[in-house]
C-alpha positions in Angstrom: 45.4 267.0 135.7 46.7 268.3 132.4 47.8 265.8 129.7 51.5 267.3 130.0 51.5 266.9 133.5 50.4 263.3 133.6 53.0 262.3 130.6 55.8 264.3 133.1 54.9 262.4 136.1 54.6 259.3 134.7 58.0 260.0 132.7 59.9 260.8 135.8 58.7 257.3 137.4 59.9 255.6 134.4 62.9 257.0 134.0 64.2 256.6 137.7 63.9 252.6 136.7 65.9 253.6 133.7 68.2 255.7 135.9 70.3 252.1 136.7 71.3 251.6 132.7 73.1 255.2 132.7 75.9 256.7 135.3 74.6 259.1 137.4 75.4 262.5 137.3 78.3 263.6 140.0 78.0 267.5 139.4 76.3 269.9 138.5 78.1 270.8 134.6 78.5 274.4 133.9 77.1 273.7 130.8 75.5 270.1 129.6 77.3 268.8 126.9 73.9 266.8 126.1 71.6 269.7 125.3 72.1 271.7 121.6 72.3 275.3 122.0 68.9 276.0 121.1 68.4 273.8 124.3 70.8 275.6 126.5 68.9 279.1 125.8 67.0 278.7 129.1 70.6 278.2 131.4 72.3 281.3 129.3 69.2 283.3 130.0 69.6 282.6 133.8 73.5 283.2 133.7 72.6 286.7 131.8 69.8 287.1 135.1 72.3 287.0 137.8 74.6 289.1 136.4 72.2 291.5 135.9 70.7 291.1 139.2 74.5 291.4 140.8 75.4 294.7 138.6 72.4 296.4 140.2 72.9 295.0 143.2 76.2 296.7 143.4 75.2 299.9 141.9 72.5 300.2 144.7 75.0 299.5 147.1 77.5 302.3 145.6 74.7 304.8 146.0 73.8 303.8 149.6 77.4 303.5 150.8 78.0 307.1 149.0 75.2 309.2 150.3 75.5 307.4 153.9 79.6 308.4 154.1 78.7 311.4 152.8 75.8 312.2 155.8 78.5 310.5 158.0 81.2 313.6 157.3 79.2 316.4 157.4 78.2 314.5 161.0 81.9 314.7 161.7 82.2 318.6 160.3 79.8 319.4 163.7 82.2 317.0 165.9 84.7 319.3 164.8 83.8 322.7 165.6 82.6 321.3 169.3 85.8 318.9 169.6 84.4 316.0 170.1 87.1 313.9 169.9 85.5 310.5 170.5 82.5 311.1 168.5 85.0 312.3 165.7 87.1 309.3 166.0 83.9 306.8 166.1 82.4 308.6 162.3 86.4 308.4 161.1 86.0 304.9 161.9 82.5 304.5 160.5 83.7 306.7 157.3 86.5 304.2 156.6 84.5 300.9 156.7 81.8 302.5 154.4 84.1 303.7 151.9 85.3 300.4 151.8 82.2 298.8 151.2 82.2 296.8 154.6 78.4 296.9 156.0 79.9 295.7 159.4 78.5 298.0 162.3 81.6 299.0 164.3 81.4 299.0 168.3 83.1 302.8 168.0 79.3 303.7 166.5 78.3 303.9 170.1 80.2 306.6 170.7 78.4 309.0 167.7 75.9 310.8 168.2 72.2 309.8 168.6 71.0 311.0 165.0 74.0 309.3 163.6 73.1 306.2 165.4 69.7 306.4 164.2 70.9 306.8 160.9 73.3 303.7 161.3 70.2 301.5 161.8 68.3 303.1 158.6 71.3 302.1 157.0 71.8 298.5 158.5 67.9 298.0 157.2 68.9 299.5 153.8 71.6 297.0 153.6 69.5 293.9 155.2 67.0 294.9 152.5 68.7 294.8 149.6 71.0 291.5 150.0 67.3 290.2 150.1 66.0 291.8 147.1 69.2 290.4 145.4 68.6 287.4 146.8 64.7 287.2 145.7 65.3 288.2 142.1 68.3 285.3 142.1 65.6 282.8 143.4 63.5 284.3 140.8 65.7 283.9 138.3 65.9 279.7 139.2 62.4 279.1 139.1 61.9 280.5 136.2 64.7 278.5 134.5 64.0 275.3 135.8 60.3 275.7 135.0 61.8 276.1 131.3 64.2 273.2 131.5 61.1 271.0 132.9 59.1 272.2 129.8 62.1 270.7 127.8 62.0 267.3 129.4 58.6 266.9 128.7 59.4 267.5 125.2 62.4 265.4 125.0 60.0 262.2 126.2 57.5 263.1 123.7 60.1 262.6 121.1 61.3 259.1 122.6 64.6 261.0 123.8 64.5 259.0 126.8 68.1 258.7 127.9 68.8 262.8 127.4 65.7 263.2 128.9 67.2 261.4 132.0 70.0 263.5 132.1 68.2 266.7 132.1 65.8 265.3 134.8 69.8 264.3 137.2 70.6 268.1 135.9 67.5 269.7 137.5 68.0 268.1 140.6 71.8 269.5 140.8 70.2 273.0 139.2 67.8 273.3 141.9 70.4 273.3 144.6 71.7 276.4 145.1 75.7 276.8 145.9 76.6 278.1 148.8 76.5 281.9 148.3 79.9 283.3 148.4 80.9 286.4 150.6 80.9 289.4 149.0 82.2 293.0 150.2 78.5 293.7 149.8 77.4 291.7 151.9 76.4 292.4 155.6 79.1 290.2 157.7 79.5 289.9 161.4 79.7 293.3 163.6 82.9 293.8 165.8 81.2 293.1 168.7 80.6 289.1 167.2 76.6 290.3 166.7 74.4 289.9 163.2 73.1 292.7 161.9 70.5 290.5 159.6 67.9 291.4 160.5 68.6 294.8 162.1 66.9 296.3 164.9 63.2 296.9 164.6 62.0 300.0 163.0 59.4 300.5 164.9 61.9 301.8 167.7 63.1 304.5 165.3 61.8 307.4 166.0 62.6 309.0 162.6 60.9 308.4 158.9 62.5 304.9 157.6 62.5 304.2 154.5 63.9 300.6 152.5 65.7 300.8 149.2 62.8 299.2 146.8 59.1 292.4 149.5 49.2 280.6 159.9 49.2 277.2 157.7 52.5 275.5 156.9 54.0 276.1 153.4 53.2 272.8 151.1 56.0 270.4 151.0 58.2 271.6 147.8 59.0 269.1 144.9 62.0 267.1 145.5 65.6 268.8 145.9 64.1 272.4 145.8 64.3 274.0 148.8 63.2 277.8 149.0 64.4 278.3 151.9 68.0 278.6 150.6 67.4 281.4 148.5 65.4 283.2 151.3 62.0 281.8 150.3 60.7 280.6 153.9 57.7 281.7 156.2 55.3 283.9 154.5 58.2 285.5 151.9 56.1 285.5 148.7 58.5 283.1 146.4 57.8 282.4 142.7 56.0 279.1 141.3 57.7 275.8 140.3 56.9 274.1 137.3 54.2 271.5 139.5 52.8 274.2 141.4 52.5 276.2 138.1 49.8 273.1 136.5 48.4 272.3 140.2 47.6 276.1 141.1 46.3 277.6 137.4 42.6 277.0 137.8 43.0 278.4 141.6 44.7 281.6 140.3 42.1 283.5 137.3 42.4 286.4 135.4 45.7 288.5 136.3 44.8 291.8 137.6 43.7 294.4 134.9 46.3 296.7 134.2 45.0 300.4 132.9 47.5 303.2 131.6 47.2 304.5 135.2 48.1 300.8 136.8 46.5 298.4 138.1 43.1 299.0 139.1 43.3 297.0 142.4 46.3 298.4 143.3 45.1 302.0 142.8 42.1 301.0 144.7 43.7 300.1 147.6 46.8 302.9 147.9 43.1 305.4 147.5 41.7 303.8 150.5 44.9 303.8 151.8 45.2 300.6 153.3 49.1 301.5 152.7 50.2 305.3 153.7 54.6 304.8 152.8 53.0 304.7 148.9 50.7 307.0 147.3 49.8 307.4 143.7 51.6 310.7 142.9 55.0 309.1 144.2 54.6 306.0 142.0 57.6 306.0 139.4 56.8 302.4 137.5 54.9 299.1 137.9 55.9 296.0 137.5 54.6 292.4 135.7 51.9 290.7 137.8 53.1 287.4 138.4 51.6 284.3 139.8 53.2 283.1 143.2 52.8 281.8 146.0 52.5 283.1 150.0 51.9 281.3 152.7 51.5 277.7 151.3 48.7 279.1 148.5 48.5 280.7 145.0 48.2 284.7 144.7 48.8 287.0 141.6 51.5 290.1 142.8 52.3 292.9 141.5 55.2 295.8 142.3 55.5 299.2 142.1 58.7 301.3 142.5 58.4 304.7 144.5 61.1 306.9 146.4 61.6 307.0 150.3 63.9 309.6 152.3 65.8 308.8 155.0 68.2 310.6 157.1 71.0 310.5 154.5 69.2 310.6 151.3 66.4 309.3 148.8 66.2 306.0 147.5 63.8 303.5 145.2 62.2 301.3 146.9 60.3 298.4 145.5 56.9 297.5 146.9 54.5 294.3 146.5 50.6 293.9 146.4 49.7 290.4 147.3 46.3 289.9 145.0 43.1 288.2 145.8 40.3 288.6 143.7 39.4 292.1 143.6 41.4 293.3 146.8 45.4 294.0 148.0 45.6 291.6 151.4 48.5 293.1 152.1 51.3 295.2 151.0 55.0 294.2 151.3 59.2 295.0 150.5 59.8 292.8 147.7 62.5 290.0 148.7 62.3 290.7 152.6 58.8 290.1 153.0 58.1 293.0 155.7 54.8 294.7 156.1 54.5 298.2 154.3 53.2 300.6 156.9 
């Protein structure tokens, strides 16, 4: 066990005794009045994350909701000139909720035709997506914070600053409790028939090209008041480190896969043996950081790669992730939903 590690763990121990001489912490503070703003970099950092992470979010939701409306009324311009009346009334319908950036699927849908349908559930996968891959980066976003707040602590009881040090402990264990996420006219709500549409019918009964808009043992017990599973990090959805699975996990882990001009070697490797057909190396428009996480209970460098899909009503970026062991890719999936890549 590293030195840090030991002095944290043994800190933490001594400063729950403490924890009696010094009123507990009753919320989370916007902003700890107890930290200097050299300190507070880490929390302004995270704030500057989700707002990034919501501004894309929305912008990728703009572009879906546009091209999928659009598709919708040139369905509707057919309707027309065959007088259709209920199919036009069901993609009026359908137009309206889109352009008002509600996700819900309306029971009038039924009533469109097939292809529209068919398009309806690309687009309810789009959507299901997407929340996740906002949802992943926010999780992101926390781990990576509180794994710099932790760092901090450690440094604050190294310099005898025991009783700020407690504070920051209380304040990790309020950070690492996500609010409840509010509703957002992004976000996919219930249908009008009282149904979820999260997660959306399977694909695999699509008999058209689908295409998302970017990713067995029981997972180890998580450190005390972080639960993944609140920011959609549950089952075998590849989640990022804490700050203790960071020390326990870095001799496990080696090198990071070798990056060339082209990529990453293994990556390349693996799309050329094609062990994934949706990506191939011509259609590859960036690659992301390899980072160290963790899948299924135990420690795997990733690594993501961005490439365009069509679908019925347009083409979109899609975001894709290797999960890394050794010299292979075991398996290729959506970043933030976690589904297999076909």
């Amino acid at each position: 066990m590293k030195l840090g590690s030991y002095l944290l763990i043994v800190t933490n121990l001594f400063l729950i005794l403490m924890g009696q001489l010094f009123s507990a912490i009753e919320a989370q503070p916007e902003i700890p009045n107890f930290l200097s703003a050299e300190q507070l970099e880490p929390l302004k950092k995270y704030e500057t994350a989700l707002k990034a992470n919501e501004e894309k979010h929305i912008g990728y939701m703009s572009k879906l909701n546009d091209k999928y409306s659009g598709a919708l009324g040139v369905a509707k311009e057919r309707m027309v000139k065959i007088g259709a009346v209920r199919a036009i009334n069901a993609l009026e319908a359908e137009i309206i909720r889109i352009k008002a950036n509600d996700t819900r699927r309306s029971k009038d849908i039924e009533a469109a035709p097939d292809y529209v349908r068919k398009m309806r559930s690309q687009y309810d996968q789009f959507v299901f997506r997407v929340n996740n891959l906002k949802r992943s980066r926010d999780g992101e976003a926390l781990y990576a914070t509180d794994r710099s707040l932790a760092e901090l602590q450690l440094e604050l009881t190294k310099s005898d600053q025991l009783e700020t040090a407690l504070k920051l402990r209380q304040y990790r264990e309020e950070f690492k409790r996500p609010p409840q996420p509010k509703k957002s006219s992004q976000a996919n709500k219930e249908d009008d028939n009282n149904e979820e549409i999260n997660p959306p019918e399977n694909p695999e009964s699509i008999d058209v090209p689908f295409d998302p808009p970017e990713p067995e043992p029981e997972p180890e017990p998580e450190p005390v008041a972080f639960s993944p599973a609140e920011y959609g990090f549950s089952g075998d959805i590849v989640r990022p480190m804490t700050s203790e699975e960071m020390d326990k996990y870095e001799s496990q882990l080696g090198s990071p896969p070798v990056r060339t001009a082209r990529g990453y070697s293994v990556m390349i490797a693996s799309i050329q043996r094609k062990e994934v057909t949706e990506i191939t190396l011509g259609k590859i428009k960036g690659w992301g950081l390899a980072r160290p996480q963790i899948w299924k209970g135990k420690p795997y460098w990733t690594a993501t790669v961005t490439y365009p899909t069509t679908s019925l009503f347009g083409t979109f970026d899609t975001e894709g992730m290797a999960i890394i062991s050794g010299n292979r890719v075991l398996e290729w999936r959506y970043t933030g939903s976690g589904e297999e890549i076909p």
